[in-house]
N, C-alpha and C positions, 0 to 999 in steps of 0.2 A: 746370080750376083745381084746385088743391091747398090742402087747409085745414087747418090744426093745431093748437094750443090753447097758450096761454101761461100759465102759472098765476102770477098775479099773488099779491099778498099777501091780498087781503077778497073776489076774483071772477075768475073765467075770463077769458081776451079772445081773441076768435075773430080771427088775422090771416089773408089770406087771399094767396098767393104764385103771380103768375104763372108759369104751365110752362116758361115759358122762361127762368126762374131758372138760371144757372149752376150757384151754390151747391148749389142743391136737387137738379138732376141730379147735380152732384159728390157730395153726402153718400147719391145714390141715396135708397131710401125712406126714409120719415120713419121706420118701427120702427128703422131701423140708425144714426139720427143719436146714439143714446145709446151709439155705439161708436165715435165720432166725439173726435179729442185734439186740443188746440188750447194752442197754447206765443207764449209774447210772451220775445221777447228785443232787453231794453232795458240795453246796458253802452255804457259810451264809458269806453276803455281808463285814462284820463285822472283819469276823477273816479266810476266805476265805474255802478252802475245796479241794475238787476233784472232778475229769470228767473223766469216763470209758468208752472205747468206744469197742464192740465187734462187727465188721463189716458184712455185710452179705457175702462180695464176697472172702473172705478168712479165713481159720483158722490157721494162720502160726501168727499170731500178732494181739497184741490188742493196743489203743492208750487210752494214759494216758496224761490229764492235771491237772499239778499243780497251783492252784491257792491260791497266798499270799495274807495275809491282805490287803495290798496297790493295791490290781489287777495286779498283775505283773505275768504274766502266763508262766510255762514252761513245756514244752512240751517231751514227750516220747512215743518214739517207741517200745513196751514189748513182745518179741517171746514167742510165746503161745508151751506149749510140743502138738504138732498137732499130732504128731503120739500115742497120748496117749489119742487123742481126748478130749484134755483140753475145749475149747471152749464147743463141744458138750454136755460135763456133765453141765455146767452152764445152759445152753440152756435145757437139760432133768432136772435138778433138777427146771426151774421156773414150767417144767410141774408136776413133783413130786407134789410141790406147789400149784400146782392150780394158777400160777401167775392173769391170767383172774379174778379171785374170790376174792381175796385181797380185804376186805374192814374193813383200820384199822381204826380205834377210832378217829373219827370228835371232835374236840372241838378249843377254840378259841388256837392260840400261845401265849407262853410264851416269853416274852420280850427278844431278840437276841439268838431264840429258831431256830435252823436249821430246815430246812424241806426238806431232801431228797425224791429225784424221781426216780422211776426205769421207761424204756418206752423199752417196747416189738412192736418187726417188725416181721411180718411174710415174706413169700416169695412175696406174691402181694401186698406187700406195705401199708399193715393196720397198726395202731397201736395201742397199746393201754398203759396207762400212770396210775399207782400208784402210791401218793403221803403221806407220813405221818407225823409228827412231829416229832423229833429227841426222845421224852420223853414218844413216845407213846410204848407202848410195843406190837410188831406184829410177832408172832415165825418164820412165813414164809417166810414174807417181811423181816425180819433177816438173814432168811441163803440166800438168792438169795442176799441181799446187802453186807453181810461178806466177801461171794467168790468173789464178786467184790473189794473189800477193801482189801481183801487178793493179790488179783494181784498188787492194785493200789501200795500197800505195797513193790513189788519186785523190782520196779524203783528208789529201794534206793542205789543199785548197778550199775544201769545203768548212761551213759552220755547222759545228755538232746540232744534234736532235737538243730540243729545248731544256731544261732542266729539271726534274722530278715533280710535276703539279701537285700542289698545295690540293688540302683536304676542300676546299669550297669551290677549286677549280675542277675537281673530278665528279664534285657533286652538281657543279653546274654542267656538267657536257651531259652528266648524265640526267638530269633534267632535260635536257636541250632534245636528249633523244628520243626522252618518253612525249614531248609535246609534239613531236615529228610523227610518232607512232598515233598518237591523240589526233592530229591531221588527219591521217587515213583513215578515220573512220570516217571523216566526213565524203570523200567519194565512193567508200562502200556500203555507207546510207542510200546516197545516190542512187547506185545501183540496183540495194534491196526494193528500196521502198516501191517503184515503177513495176518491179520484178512483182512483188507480194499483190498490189492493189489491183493488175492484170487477170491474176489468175485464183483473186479471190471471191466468194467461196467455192465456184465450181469444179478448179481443177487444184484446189488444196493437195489433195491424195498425191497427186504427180508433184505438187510443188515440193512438200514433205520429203518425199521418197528424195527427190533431187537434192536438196538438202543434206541426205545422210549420204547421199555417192560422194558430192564435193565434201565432208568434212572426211568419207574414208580418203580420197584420192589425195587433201593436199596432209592427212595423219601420215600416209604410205610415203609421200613426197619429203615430208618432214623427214620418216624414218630412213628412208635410202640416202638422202643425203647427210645427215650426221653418220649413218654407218662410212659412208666414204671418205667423210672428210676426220672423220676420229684414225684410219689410218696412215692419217699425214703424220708429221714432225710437226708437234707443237707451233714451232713458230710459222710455220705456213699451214695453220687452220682457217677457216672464213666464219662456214653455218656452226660450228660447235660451238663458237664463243659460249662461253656463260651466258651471258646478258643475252642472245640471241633466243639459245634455245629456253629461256628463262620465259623471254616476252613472248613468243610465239606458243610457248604451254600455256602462258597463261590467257592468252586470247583463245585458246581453245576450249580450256578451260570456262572462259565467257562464254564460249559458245554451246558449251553443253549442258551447263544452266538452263540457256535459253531451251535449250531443247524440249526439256521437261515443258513446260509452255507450250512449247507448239505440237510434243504428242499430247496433251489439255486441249489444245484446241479441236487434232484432228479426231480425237475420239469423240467430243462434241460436236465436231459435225458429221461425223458417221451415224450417230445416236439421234440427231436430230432430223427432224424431217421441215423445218423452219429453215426460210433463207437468213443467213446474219447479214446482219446491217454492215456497210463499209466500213462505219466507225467503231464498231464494236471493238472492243479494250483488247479481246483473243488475235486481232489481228495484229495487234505491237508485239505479242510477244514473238508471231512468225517476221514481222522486219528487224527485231533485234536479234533476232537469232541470223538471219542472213549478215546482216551488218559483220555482226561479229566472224562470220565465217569468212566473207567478202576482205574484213579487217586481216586478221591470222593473213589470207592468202596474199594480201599485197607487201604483208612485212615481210613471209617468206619470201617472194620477188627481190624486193629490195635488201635483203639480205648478206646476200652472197658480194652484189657492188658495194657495199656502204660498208660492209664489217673491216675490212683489211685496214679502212681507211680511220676507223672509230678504235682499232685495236692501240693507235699511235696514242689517242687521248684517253682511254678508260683503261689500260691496264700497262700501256707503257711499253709492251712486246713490241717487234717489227711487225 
């Protein structure tokens, strides 16, 4: 048996879910259910509807779209009670549910008949998608869609997302961000330069070689996490953004420029049997190449925090 806790409003309440729970093997262990995204999408093209979004990388907010007859969409930002573990109860009541097992009542639609869809994410990026008729009647697919409608419901208090930024407002955030990225090279100068001048020219050979470990370790880093996060749902991506993986090639890119430069250098000092001088010109090209590497690895760091929050100004998704 598997046991887990619901944090209610005044007291605990212990529910207790058979192993053979679909859901629960879906969502895998319960630590990885708070990584878990869970989206209702309720439009009928006709008279329009709503868009729930409960993200996997935070429980602090959920995103809400309103959608009008006309298609005219507006958008909301909805602060989840996270320390009451708002999010989490939606997320153990589809297990309650059985959400996995959901199989309501097939037949044809009724002429400008809605048909809302719930679509569960686990932490590795599965999904899975129930859909039913607005008229069909399904108790389970009812309370996992109510508690979603119940949220959508709270945004009657709130101020929508701002208005569609203007072409010199997008261009400015995005400026804003490459001077932010332009920042970091200055502490990953810092770090080069001390790095390179230590262990130059005698232990070049080990500096080099270290050089090419860190550019495979944070290329592999790079790669494993766009492989992980390209099997989300679009609108809870973080590292694939465009602009992300855009800036971060192209610092790589810098950096393997530089590298030409510094295997220049270390075949020159292989070849040579002359100590080089500190200042020698061969040594900037071994601290811009760190910089640059140093650079790439702090934007990939800053990444993952900074993207969800940058996706609101540069392209307008949740």
């Amino acid at each position: 048996m598997i046991s887990y806790i619901l944090r209610g409003e005044s007291l605990l309440k212990w529910t207790t879910v058979a192993i053979n729970n679909k859901t629960a093997e879906f969502l895998i262990h319960e630590y990885s259910w708070n990584k878990a995204s869970l989206e209702l999408h309720d439009v009928q093209p006709l008279f329009g509807g709503v868009v729930v979004r409960l993200p996997g990388w935070t429980h602090s907010q959920a995103y809400v779209s309103r959608i009008a007859p006309d298609g005219t969409e507006t958008k909301y930002r909805l602060p989840l009670k996270w320390t009451e573990g708002e999010k989490e109860k939606i997320i153990h009541l589809c297990v309650e549910n059985d959400f996995l097992t959901l199989q309501p009542e097939e037949r044809p639609g009724i002429p400008d008949e809605a048909c809302p869809s719930l679509t569960l994410h686990n932490s590795k990026r599965e999904s899975h998608t129930v859909a039913k008729w607005a008229g069909v009647a399904d108790a389970r697919f009812d309370a996992i869609y109510h508690a979603l409608l119940a949220l959508a419901n709270r945004t009657e208090d709130l101020q929508p997302n701002k208005a569609r930024f203007v072409a010199w407002q997008k261009g400015g955030t995005i400026i804003g961000v490459i001077a932010v990225v332009l920042l970091l090279i200055w502490p990953a100068y810092a770090l080069a330069q001390p790095l390179v001048t230590a262990q130059w020219p005698d232990q070049f050979g080990l500096l080099f070689f270290g050089l090419l470990l860190l550019m495979a370790l944070l290329l592999i880093a790079m790669r494993g996490l766009a492989g992980l996060e390209r099997k989300k749902a679009k609108w809870n991506r973080t590292y694939t953004h465009p602009y992300v993986v855009g800036l971060v090639n192209l610092l790589f890119f810098v950096a393997v420029i530089c590298l030409f430069g510094l295997g220049e250098t270390a075949v020159s000092l292989w070849r040579s049997d002359t100590v080089l001088a500190i200042g020698d010109e061969r040594q900037l090209y071994a601290v811009a190449g760190y910089t640059a590497v140093f650079a790439a690895g702090l934007v990939l760091l800053a990444a993952g925090p900074i993207m969800p929050r940058l996706l609101n100004l540069i392209d307008e998704r949740f």
